[in-house]
PyMOL CGO cylinders between C-alpha atoms (Angstrom):
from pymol import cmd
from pymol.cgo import CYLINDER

trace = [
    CYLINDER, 112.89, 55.36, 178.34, 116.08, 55.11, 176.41, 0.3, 1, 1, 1, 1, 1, 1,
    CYLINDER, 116.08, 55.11, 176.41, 117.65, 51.79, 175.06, 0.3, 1, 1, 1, 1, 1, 1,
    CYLINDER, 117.65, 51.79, 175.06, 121.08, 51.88, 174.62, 0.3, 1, 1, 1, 1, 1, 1,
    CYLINDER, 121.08, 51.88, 174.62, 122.35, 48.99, 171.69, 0.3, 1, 1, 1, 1, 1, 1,
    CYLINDER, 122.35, 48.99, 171.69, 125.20, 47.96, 169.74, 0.3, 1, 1, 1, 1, 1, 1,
    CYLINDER, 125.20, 47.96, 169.74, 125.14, 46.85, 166.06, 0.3, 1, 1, 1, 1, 1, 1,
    CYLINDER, 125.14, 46.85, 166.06, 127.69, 43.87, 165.09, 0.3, 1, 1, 1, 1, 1, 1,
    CYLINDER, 127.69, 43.87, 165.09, 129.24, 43.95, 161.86, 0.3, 1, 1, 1, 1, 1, 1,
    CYLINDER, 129.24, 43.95, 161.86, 130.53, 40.59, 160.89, 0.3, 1, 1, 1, 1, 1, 1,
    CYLINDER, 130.53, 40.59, 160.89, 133.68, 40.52, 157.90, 0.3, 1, 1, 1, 1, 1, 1,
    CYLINDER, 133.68, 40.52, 157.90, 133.43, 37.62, 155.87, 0.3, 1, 1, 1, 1, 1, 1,
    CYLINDER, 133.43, 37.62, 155.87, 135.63, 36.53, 152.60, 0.3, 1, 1, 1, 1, 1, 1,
    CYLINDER, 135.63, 36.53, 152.60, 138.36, 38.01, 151.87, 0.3, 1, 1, 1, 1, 1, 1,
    CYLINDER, 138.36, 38.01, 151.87, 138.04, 41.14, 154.37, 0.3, 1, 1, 1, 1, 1, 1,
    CYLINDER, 138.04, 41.14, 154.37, 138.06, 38.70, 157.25, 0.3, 1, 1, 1, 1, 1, 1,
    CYLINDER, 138.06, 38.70, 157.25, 141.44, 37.37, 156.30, 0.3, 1, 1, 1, 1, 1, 1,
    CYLINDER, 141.44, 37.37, 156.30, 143.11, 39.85, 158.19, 0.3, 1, 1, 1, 1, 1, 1,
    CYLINDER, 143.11, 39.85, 158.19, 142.80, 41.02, 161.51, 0.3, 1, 1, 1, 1, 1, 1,
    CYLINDER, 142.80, 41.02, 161.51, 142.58, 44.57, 161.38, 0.3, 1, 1, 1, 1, 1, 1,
    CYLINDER, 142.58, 44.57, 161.38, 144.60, 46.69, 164.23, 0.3, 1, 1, 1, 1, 1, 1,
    CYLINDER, 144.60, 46.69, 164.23, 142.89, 48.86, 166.57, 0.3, 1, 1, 1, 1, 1, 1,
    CYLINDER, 142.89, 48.86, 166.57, 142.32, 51.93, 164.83, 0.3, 1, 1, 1, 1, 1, 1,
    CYLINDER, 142.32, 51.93, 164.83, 142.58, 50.35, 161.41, 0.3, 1, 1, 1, 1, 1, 1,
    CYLINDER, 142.58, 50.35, 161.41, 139.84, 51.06, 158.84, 0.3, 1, 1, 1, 1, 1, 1,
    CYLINDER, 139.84, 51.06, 158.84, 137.99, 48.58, 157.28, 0.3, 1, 1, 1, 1, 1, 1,
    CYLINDER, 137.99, 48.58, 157.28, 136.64, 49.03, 153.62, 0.3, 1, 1, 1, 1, 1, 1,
    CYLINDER, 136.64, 49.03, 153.62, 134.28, 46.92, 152.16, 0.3, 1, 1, 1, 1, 1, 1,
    CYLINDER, 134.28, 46.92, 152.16, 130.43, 46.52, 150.94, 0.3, 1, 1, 1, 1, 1, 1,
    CYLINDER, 130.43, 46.52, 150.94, 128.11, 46.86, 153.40, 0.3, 1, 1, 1, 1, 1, 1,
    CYLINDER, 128.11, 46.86, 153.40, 125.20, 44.49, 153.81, 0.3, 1, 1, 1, 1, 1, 1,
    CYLINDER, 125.20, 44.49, 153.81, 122.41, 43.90, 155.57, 0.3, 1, 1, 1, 1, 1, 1,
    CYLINDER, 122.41, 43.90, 155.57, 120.76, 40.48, 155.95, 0.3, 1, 1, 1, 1, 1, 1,
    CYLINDER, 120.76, 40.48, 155.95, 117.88, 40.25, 157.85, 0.3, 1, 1, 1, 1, 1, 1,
    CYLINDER, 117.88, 40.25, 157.85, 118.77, 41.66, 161.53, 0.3, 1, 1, 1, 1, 1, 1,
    CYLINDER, 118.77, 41.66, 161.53, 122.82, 41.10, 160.44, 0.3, 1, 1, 1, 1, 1, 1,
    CYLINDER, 122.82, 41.10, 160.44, 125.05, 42.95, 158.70, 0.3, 1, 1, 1, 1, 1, 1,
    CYLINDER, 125.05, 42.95, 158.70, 127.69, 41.80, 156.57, 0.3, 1, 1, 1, 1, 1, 1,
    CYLINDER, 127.69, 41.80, 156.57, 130.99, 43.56, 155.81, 0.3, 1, 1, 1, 1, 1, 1,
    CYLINDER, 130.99, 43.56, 155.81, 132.55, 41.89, 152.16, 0.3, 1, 1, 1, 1, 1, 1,
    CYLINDER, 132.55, 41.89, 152.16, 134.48, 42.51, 149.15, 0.3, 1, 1, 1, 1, 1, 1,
    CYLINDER, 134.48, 42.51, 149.15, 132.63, 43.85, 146.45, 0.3, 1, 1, 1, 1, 1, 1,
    CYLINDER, 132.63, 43.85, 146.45, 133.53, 40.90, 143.79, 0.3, 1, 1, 1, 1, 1, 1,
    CYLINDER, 133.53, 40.90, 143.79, 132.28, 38.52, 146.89, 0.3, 1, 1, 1, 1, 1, 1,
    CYLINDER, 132.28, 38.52, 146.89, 128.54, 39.62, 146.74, 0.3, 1, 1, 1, 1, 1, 1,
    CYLINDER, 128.54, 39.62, 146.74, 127.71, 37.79, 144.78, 0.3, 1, 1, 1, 1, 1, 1,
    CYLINDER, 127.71, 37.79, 144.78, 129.16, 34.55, 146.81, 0.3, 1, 1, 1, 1, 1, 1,
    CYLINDER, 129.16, 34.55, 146.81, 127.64, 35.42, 149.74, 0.3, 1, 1, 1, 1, 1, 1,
    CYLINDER, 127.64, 35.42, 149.74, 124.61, 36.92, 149.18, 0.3, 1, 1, 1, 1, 1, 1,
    CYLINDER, 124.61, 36.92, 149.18, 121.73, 36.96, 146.30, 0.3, 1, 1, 1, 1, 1, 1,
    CYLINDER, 121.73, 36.96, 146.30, 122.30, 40.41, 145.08, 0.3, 1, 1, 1, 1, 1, 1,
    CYLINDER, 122.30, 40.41, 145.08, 124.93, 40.71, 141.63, 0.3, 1, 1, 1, 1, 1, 1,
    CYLINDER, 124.93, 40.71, 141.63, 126.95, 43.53, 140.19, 0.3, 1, 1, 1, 1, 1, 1,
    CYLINDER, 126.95, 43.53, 140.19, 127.17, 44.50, 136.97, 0.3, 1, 1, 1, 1, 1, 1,
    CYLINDER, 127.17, 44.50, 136.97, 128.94, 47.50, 135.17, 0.3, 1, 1, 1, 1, 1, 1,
    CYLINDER, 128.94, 47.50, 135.17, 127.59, 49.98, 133.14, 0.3, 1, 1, 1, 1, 1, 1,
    CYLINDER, 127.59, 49.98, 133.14, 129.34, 51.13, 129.90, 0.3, 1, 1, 1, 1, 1, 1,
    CYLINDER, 129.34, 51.13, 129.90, 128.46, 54.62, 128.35, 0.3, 1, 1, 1, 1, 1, 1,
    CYLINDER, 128.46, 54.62, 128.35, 128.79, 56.20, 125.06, 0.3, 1, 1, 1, 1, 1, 1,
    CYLINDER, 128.79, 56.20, 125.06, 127.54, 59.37, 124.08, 0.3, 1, 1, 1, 1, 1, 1,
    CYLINDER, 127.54, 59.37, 124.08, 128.20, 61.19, 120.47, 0.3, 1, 1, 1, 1, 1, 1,
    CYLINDER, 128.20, 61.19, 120.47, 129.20, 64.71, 120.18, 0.3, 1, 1, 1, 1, 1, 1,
    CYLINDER, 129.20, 64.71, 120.18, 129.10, 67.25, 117.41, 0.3, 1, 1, 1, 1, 1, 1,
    CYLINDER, 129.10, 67.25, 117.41, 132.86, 68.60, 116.18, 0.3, 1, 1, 1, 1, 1, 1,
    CYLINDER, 132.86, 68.60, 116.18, 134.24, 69.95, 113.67, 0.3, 1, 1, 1, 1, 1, 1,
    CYLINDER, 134.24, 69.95, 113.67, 137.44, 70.80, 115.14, 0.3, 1, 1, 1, 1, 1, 1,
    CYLINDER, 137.44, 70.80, 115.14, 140.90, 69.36, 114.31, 0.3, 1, 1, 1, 1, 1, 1,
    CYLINDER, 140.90, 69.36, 114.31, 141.21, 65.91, 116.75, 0.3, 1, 1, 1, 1, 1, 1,
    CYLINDER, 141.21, 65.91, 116.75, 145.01, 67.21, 117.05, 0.3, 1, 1, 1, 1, 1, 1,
    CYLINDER, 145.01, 67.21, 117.05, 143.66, 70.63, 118.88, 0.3, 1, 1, 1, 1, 1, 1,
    CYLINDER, 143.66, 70.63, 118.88, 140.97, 68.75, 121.09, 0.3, 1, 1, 1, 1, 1, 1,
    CYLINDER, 140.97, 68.75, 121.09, 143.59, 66.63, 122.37, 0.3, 1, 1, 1, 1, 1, 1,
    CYLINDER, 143.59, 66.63, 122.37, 145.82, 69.29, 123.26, 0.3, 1, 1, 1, 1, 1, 1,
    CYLINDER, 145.82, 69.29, 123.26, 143.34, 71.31, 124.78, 0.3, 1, 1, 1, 1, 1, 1,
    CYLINDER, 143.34, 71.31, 124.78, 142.96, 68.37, 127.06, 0.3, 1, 1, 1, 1, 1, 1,
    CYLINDER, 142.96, 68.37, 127.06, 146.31, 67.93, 127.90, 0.3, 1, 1, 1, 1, 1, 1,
    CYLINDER, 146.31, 67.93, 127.90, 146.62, 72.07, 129.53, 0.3, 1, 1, 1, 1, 1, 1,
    CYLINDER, 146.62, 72.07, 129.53, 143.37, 70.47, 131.87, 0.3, 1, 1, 1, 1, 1, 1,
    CYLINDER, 143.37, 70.47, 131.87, 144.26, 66.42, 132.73, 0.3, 1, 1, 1, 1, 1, 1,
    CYLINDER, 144.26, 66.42, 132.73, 147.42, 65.21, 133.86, 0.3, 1, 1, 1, 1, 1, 1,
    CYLINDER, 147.42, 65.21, 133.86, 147.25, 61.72, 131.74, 0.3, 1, 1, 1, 1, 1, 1,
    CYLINDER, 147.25, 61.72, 131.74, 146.17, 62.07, 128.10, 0.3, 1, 1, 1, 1, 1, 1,
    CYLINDER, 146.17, 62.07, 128.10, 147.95, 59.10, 126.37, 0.3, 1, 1, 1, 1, 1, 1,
    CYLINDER, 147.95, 59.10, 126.37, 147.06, 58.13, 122.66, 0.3, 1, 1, 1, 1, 1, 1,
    CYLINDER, 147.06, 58.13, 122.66, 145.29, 54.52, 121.89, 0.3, 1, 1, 1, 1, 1, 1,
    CYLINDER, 145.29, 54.52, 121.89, 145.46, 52.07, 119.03, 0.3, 1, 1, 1, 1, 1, 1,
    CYLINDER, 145.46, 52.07, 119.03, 142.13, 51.94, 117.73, 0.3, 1, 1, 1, 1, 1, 1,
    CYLINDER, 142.13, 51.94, 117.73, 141.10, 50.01, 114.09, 0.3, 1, 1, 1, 1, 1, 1,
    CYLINDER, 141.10, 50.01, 114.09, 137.85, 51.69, 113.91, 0.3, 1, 1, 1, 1, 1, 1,
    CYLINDER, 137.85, 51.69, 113.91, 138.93, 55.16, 114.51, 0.3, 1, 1, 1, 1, 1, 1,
    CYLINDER, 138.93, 55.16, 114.51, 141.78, 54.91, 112.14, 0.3, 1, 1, 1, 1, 1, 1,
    CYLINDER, 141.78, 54.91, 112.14, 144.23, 55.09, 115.54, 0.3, 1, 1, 1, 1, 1, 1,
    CYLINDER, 144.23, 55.09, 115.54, 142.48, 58.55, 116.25, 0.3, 1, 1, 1, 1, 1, 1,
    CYLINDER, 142.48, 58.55, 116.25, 141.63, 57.58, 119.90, 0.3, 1, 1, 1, 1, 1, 1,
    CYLINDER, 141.63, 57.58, 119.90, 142.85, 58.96, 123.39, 0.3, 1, 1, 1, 1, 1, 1,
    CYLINDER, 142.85, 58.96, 123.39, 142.40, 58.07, 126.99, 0.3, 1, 1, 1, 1, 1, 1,
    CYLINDER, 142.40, 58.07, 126.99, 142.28, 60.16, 129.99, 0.3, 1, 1, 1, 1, 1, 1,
    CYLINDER, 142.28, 60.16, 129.99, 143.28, 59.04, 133.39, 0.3, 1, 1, 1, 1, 1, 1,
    CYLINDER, 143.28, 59.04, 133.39, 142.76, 55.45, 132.22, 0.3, 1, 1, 1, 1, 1, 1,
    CYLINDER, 142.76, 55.45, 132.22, 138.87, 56.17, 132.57, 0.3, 1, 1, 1, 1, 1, 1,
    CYLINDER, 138.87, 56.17, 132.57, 137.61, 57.06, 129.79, 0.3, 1, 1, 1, 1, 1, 1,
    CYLINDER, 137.61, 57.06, 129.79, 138.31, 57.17, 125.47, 0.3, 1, 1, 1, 1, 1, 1,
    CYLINDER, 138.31, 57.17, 125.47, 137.86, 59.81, 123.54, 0.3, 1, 1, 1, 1, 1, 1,
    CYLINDER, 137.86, 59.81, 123.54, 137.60, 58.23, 119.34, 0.3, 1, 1, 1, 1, 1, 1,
    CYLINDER, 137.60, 58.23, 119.34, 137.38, 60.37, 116.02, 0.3, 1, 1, 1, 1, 1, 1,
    CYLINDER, 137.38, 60.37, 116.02, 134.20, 58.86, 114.15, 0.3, 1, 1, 1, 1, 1, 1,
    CYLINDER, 134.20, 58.86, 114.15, 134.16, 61.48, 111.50, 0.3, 1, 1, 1, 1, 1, 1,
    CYLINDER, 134.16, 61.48, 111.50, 134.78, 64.80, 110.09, 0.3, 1, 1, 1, 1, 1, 1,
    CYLINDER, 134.78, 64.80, 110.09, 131.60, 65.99, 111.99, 0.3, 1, 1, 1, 1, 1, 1,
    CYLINDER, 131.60, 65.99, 111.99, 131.41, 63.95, 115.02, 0.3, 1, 1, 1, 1, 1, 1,
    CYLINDER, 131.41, 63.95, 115.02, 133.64, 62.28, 118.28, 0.3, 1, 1, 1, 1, 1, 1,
    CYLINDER, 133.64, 62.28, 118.28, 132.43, 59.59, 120.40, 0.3, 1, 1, 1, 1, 1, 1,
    CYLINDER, 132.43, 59.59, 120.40, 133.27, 59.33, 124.12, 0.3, 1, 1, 1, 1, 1, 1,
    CYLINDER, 133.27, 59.33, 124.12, 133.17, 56.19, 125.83, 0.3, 1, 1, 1, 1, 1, 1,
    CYLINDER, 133.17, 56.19, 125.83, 133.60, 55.16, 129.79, 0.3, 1, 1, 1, 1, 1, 1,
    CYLINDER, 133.60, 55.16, 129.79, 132.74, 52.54, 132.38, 0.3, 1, 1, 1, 1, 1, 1,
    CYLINDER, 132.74, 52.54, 132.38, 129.80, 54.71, 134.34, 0.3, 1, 1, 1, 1, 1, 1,
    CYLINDER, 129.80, 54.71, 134.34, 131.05, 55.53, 138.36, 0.3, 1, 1, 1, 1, 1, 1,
    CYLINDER, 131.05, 55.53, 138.36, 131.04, 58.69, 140.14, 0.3, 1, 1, 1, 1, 1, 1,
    CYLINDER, 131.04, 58.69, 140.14, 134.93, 59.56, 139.25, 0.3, 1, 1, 1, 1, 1, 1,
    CYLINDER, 134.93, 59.56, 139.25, 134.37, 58.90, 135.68, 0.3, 1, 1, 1, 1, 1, 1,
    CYLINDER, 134.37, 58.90, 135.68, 131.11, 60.58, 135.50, 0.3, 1, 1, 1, 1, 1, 1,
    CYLINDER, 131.11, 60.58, 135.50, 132.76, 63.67, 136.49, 0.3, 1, 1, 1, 1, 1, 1,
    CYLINDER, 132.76, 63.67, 136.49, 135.33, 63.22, 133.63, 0.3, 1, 1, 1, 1, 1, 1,
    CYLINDER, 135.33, 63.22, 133.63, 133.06, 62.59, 131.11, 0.3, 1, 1, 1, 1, 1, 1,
    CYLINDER, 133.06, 62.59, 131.11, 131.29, 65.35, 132.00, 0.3, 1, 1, 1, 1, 1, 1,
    CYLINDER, 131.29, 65.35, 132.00, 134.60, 67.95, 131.81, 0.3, 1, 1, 1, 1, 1, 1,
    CYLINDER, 134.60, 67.95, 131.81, 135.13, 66.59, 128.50, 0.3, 1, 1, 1, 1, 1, 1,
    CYLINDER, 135.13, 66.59, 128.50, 131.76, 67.12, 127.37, 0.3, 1, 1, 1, 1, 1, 1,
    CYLINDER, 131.76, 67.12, 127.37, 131.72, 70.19, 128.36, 0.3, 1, 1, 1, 1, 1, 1,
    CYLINDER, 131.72, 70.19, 128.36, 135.20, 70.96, 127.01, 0.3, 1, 1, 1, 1, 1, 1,
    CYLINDER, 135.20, 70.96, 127.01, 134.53, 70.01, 123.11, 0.3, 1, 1, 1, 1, 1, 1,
    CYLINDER, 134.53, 70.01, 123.11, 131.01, 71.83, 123.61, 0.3, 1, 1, 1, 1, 1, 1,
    CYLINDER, 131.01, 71.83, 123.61, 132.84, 75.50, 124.79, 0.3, 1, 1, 1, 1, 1, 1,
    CYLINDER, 132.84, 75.50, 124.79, 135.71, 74.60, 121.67, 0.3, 1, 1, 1, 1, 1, 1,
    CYLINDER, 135.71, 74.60, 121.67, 132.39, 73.95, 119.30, 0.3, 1, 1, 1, 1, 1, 1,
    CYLINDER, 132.39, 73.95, 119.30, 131.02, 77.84, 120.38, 0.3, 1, 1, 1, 1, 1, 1,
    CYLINDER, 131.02, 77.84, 120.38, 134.60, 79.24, 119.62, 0.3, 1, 1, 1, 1, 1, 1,
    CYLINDER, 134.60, 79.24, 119.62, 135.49, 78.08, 116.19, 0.3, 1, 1, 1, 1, 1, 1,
    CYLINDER, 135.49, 78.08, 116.19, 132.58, 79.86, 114.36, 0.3, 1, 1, 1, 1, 1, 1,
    CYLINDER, 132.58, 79.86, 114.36, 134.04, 82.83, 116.03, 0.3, 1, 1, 1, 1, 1, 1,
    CYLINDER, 134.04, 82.83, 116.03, 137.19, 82.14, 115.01, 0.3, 1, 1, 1, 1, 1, 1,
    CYLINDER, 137.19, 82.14, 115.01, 135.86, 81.42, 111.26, 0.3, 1, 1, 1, 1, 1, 1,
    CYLINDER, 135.86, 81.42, 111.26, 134.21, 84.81, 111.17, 0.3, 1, 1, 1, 1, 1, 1,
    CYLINDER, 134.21, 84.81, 111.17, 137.45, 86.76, 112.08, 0.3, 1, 1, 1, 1, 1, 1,
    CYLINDER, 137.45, 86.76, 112.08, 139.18, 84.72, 109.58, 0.3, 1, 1, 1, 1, 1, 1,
    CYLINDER, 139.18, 84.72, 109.58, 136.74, 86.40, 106.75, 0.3, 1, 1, 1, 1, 1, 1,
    CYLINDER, 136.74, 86.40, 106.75, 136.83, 89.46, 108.24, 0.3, 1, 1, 1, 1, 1, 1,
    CYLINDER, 136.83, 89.46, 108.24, 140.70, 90.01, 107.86, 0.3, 1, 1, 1, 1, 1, 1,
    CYLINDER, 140.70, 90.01, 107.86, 139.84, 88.06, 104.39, 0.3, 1, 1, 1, 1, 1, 1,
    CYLINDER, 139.84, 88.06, 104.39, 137.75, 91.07, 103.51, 0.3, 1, 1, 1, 1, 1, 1,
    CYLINDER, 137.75, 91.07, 103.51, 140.15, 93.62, 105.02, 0.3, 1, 1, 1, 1, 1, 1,
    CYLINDER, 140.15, 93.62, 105.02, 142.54, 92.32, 102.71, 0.3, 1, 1, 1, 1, 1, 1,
    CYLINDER, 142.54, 92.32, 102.71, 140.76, 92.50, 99.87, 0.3, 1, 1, 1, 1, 1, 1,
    CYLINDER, 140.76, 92.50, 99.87, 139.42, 95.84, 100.59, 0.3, 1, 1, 1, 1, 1, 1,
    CYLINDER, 139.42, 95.84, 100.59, 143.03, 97.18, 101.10, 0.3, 1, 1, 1, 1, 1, 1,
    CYLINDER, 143.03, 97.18, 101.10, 143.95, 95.22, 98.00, 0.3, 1, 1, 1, 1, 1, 1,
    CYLINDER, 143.95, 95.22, 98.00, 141.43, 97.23, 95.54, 0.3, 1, 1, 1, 1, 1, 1,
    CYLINDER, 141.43, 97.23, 95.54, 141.87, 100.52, 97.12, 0.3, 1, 1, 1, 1, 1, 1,
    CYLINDER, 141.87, 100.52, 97.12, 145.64, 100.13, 96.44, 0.3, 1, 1, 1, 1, 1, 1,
    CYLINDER, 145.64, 100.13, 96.44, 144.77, 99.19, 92.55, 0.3, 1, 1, 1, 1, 1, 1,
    CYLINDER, 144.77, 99.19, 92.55, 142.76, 102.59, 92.37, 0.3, 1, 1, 1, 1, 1, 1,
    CYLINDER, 142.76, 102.59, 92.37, 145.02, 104.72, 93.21, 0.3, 1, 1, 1, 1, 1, 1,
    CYLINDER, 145.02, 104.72, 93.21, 147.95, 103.48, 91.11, 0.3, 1, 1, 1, 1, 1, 1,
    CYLINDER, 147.95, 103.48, 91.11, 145.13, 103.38, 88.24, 0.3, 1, 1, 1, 1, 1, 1,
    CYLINDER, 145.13, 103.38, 88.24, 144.41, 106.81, 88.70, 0.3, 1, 1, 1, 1, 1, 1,
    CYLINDER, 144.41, 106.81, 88.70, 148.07, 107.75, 88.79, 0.3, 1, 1, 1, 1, 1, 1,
    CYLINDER, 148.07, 107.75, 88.79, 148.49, 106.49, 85.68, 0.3, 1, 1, 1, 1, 1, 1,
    CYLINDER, 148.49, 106.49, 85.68, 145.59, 108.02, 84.20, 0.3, 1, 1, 1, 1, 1, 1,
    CYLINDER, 145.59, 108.02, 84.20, 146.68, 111.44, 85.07, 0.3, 1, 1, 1, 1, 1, 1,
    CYLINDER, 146.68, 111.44, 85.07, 150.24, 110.69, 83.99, 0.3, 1, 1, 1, 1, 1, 1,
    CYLINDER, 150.24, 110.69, 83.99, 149.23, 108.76, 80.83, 0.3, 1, 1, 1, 1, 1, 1,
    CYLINDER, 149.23, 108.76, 80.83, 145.25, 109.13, 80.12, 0.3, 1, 1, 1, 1, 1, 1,
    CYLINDER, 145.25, 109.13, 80.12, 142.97, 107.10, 79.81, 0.3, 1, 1, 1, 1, 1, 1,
    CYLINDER, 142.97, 107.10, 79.81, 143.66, 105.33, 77.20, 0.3, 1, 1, 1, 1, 1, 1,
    CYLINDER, 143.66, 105.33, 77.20, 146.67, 104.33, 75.55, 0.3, 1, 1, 1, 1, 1, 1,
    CYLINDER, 146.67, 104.33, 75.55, 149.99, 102.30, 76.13, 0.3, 1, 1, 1, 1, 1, 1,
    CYLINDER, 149.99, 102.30, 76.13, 153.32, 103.57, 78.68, 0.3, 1, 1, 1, 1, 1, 1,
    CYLINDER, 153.32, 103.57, 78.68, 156.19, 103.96, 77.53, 0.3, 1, 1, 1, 1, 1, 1,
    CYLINDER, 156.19, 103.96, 77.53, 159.20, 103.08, 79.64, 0.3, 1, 1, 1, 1, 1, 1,
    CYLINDER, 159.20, 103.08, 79.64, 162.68, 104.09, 78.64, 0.3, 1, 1, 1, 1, 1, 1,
    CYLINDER, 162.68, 104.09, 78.64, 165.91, 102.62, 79.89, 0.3, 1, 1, 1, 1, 1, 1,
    CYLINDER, 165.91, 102.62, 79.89, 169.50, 103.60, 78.63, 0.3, 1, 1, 1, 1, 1, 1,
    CYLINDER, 169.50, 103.60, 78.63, 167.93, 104.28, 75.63, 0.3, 1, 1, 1, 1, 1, 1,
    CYLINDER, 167.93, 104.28, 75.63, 166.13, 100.95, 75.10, 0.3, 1, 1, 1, 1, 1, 1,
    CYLINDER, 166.13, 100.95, 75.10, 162.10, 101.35, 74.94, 0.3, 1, 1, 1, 1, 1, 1,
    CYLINDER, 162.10, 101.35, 74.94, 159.64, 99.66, 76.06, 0.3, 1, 1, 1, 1, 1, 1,
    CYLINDER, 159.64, 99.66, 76.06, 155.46, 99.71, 75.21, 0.3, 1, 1, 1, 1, 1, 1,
    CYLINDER, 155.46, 99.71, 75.21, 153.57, 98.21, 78.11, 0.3, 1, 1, 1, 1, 1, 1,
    CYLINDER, 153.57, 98.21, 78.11, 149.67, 98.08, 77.74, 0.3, 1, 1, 1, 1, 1, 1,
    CYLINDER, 149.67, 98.08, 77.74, 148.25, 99.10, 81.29, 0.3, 1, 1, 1, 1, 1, 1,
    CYLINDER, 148.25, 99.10, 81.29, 145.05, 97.58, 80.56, 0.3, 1, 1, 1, 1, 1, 1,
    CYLINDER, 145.05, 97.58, 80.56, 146.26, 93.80, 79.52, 0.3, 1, 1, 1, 1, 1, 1,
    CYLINDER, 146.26, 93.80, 79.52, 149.51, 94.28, 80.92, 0.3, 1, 1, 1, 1, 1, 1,
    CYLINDER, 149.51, 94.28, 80.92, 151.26, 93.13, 77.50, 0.3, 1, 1, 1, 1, 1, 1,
    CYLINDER, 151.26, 93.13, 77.50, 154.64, 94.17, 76.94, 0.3, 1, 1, 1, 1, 1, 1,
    CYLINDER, 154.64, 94.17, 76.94, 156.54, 95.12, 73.53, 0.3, 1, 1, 1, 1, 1, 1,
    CYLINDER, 156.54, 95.12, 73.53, 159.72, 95.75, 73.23, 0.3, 1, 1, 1, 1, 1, 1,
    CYLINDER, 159.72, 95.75, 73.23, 163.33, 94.90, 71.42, 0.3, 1, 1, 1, 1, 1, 1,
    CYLINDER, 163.33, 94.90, 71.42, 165.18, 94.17, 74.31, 0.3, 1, 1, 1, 1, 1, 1,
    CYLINDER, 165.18, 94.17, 74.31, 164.33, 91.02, 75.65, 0.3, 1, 1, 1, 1, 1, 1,
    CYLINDER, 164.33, 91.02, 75.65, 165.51, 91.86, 78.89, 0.3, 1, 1, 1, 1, 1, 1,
    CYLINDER, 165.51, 91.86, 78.89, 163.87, 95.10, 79.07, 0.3, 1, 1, 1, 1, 1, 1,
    CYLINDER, 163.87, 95.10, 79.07, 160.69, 93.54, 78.17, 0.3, 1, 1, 1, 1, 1, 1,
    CYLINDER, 160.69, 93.54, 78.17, 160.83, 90.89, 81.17, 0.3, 1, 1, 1, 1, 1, 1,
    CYLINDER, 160.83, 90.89, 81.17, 161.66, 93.57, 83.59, 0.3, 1, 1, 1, 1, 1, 1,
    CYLINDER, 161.66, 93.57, 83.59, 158.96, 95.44, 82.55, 0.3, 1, 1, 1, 1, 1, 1,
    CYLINDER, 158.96, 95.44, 82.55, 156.69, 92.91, 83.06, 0.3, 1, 1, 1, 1, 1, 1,
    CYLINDER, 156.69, 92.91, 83.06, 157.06, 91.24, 86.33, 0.3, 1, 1, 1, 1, 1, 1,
    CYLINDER, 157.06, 91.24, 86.33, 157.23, 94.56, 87.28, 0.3, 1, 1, 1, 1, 1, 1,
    CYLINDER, 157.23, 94.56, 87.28, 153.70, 95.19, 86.54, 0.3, 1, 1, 1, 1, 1, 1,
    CYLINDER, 153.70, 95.19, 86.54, 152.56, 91.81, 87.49, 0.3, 1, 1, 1, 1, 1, 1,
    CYLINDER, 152.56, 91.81, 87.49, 154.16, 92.84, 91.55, 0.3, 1, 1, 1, 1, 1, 1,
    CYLINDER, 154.16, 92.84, 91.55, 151.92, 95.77, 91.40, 0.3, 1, 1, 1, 1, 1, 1,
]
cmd.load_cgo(trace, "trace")
């Protein structure tokens, strides 16, 4: 046996206001009552029903180090909207994006991300999130390139100050002061301290910022 029905919707508040044309769609909360169903505006449910609504703010706190200046741009290449807020207890250091949800600087360590919990903001929350977390894996790799050129240079650096000591050993010995002549003025410069002594003034500056360069 097969029993063939129809369900009624019924609009009521400020859905019913309108006629809708055939074809039309009609949005609003859903709600059944007993053996009725109601079609209403989601601020109305509470007017004509029982049931209430509330909203659901989030927060979470999120480890970073990074510059707030970088984060922000790093949003920007992803979300259309990324538009700076005044905020007192962030020292101004706050950002929305898309109007859904605030990104604040709470210290040197740590951001804070706030947003009014439903499924489209979820979602951005949760690119954001994710976001700061990939930026927080690639600054230690950034740091540790940093040193390593650090060391490179360094390395270069002494290798450099070997050989021009051992040229001037072999030119000069070991121990011992150069002497640097120029159009017949003379100049003693101690390779060791790097002191300079000499008549000429002139000579004797030359001599010595020479040095200091190499």
């Amino acid at each position: 046996m097969y029993f063939n029905f129809e369900k009624m919707e019924k609009t009521i508040g400020r859905v019913a206001e309108k006629i809708p044309e055939v074809g039309e769609t009609v949005s609003g909360l859903l709600v059944k009552k007993a053996f009725t169903y109601q079609i209403m505006a989601l601020d109305h449910l509470h007017v004509f029903s029982q049931l209430s609504t509330t909203n659901i703010s989030q927060r979470i706190t999120i480890a970073y180090t990074g510059a707030f200046g970088v984060l922000k741009h790093r949003l920007k290449q992803i979300f259309e909207s990324v538009e700076s807020l005044p905020d007192e207890e962030s020292e101004g250091r706050a950002f929305g994006v898309h109007e859904r949800l605030t990104v604040k600087y709470e210290s040197e360590k740590h951001i804070s991300l706030h947003w009014s919990s439903d499924p489209i903001s979820d979602m951005v929350s949760d690119s954001v999130v994710a976001l700061v977390l990939n930026i927080g894996r690639e600054i230690p790799k950034v740091a540790v390139e940093s040193k390593e050129a650090t060391k490179t240079e360094e390395e270069n650096n002494y290798k450099a100050e070997k050989v021009i000591h051992a040229l001037l050993v072999s030119l000069f010995g070991e121990n011992g002061k150069l002497v640097i002549s120029v159009d017949g003025n003379v100049a003693h410069l101690d390779k060791q301290s790097g002191n300079v002594e000499s008549e000429n003034e002139s000579l004797k500056e030359r001599v010595r910022v020479a040095f200091q360069r190499i």
